[in-house]
C-alpha positions, 0 to 999 in steps of 0.5 A: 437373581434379577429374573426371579425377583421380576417374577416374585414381585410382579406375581405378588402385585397380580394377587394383591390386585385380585385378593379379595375375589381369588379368596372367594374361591380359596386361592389363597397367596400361598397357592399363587406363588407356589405356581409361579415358583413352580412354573418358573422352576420348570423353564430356569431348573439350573439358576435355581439349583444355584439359587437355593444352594447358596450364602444368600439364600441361607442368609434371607432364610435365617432373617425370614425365619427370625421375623417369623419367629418374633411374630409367632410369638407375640401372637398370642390368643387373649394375650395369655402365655399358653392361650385361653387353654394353657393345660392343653397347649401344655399337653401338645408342646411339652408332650405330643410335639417331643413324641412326635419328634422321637417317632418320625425318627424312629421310623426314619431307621426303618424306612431310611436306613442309611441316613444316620440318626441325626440327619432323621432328627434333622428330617424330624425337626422339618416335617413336624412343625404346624403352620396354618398358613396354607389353611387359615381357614381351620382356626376361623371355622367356628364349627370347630370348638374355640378352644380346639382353635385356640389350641392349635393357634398356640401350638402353632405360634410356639413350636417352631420356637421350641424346635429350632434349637434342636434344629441346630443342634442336630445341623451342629451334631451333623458337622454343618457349622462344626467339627462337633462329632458326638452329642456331648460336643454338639451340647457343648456348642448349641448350649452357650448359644441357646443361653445367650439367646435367653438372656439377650432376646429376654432382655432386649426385648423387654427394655425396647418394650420398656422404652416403648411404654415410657416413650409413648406416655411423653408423647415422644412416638407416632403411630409409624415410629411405634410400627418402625420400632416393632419392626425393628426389634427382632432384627436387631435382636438376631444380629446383636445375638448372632454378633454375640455368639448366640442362637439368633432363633432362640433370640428372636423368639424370646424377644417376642413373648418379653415384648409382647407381656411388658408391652401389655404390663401398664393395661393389666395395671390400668397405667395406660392403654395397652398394645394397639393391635396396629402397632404390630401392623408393619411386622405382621405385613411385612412378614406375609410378604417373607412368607409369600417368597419363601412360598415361591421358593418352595415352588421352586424346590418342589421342581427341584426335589422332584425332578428325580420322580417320588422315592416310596419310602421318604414319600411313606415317612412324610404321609406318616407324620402328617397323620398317624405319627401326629394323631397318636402322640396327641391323643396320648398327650391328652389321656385323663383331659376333659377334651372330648374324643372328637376334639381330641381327633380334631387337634391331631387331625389338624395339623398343617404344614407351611413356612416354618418346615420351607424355612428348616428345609431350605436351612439344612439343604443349605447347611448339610454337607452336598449329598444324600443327607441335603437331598432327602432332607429338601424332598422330605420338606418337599413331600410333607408341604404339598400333601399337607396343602392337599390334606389341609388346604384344599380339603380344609373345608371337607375334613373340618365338617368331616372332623364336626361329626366325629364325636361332640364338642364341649361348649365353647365359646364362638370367639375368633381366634387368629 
């Protein structure tokens, strides 16, 4: 363990060190460390093994994805719910992203029939999600319509918030965390849980916003006693819900949205300034540096998911959900809107993957019973990461002035978006 923080750590001091110039070329922190995770894989195979199959790594997991959570959502474009675009957010998450869901698993009973249908939800939850962390450029490219961008930033922001209760779900119904052997009894588990998260992360996360607005118009707060509490606050929401017997997820991202509107309540009301955007500094850094180890350990799991060689048809399933089981759910989801056939294709085209499918990966190979159901899930993880950081990261610029020709955009306006 002491070998591999010397590595993680001295590999994030060299790219903060060449940052700037290894950007001018595209290389971005992800890439960086996923070769350290993978040249460091290749020497140390058998520490690593131990090393993501373990209490510890679950633990760190769990915290990193409840930070990420946290940060996503109080992200949000113009500081609106849904975004600038609330009707079309609404057709991605509430419709494409569940029939997304329902055809990976589908064709999972196709391509893999001896996995049960739970552990292809399980796989489903993984290889769905969208994190633009391996292709930020996409959401700053301005030939792309803004509302196209501030779509996906909002899908991107929202769905793991949304998938991680079925997440755990399925890791409940699978026998993970419980005896639970039909979905009545898993649903009899995961609710109360997912009820408790609501109402903790709801309410913790607006009364530390509360007393965040009523310390600073005493004058109570400096500007790092406002970064420290930000900070703070989803970690304190994830034990207090977990010590409660709640989702700490769930929790987490709740918490955000609730932080996030009250905290900008007394600017809507012109009481006072609103959220200074440097408030949210610390967390948001602090999360880049989870990000970037979760990267590294990702390395890591590609040498171990593919020591084996490439299994053709999770390797089918995976390419599958990057392209046509997310294009067609999207253009049915926006059936009847006034985007256009070329925005509709760039919304579904642009969908990569990044830490929020590590972070799941990594939780069920933890979680799930020692096996084929484990193993297949870390390889679908695996598989689904590295062609998306082929197919959104290193073609990011290509495909998006690929996307620009594929029909004409609605007049947007060029704001930037995160």
């Amino acid at each position: 363990m002491t070998f591999v923080l010397i590595v993680i750590t001295a590999v994030t001091a060299g790219w903060a060190l060449a940052a700037r110039r290894l950007e001018r070329g595209h290389v971005r922190a992800p890439v960086v460390l996923v070769l350290a995770g993978v040249g460091t894989g290749v020497f140390t195979h058998s520490q690593i093994a131990v090393t993501l199959n373990s209490e510890i790594a679950q633990h760190v997991a769990e915290v990193i994805l409840a930070v990420l959570l946290f940060v996503d959502a109080t992200e949000l474009p113009g500081g609106r719910l849904f975004g600038n675009h609330p009707g079309a957010a609404a057709r991605t998450l509430l419709v494409a992203l569940p029939l997304s869901l329902a055809a990976v698993v589908t064709l999972g009973t196709l391509m893999l029939p001896d996995l049960p249908a739970v552990v292809l939800l399980i796989i489903a939850c993984i290889i769905v999600p969208t994190d633009f962390a391996p292709a930020e450029t996409l959401v700053r490219d301005t030939r792309i319509p803004a509302r196209v961008r501030d779509v996906l930033n909002v899908e991107s922001g929202y769905n793991d918030g949304i998938i991680s209760p079925v997440f755990l779900f399925a890791l409940v119904l699978a026998g993970s965390t419980s005896q639970a052997h039909t979905p009545l009894q898993a649903l009899g588990t995961a609710v109360p849980f997912a009820a408790k998260a609501l109402v903790v992360g709801a309410a913790l996360g607006s009364l530390l916003a509360w007393l965040m607005i009523t310390a600073d118009r005493r004058q109570w707060m400096t500007g790092q006693s406002r970064r420290v509490l930000v900070l703070v606050t989803p970690l304190l929401v994830y034990t207090v819900t977990v010590a409660a017997g709640g989702n700490g997820f769930v929790a987490a991202f709740v918490c955000g949205i609730a932080f996030r509107y009250v905290r900008q309540t007394p600017a809507r009301r012109h009481e006072t300034r609103g959220a200074d955007p440097t408030d949210f500094r610390l967390v948001e850094d602090t999360s880049s540096i989870m990000t970037m180890c979760m990267w590294f350990f990702f390395g890591n799991a590609a040498v171990l998911a593919l020591t084996d060689g490439l299994h053709v048809p999770t390797v089918l399933l995976c390419l599958a959900a990057l392209t046509v089981v997310r294009i067609a759910p999207i253009l049915l989801a926006f059936l009847g809107s006034d985007f256009t056939r070329g925005e509709r294709l760039m919304i579904g085209s642009l969908g990569p993957r990044g830490t929020t499918s590590i972070v799941f990966g990594l939780l069920a190979f933890n979680a799930l019973p020692d096996g084929p159901a484990a193993d297949t899930a870390l390889y679908a993880m695996t598989i689904t990461v590295l062609a998306s950081v082929l197919l959104h990261g290193l073609a990011s610029t290509p495909l998006a002035r690929l996307l620009t020709t594929a029909g004409p955009a609605t007049t947007a306006s060029p704001e930037q978006v995160r």
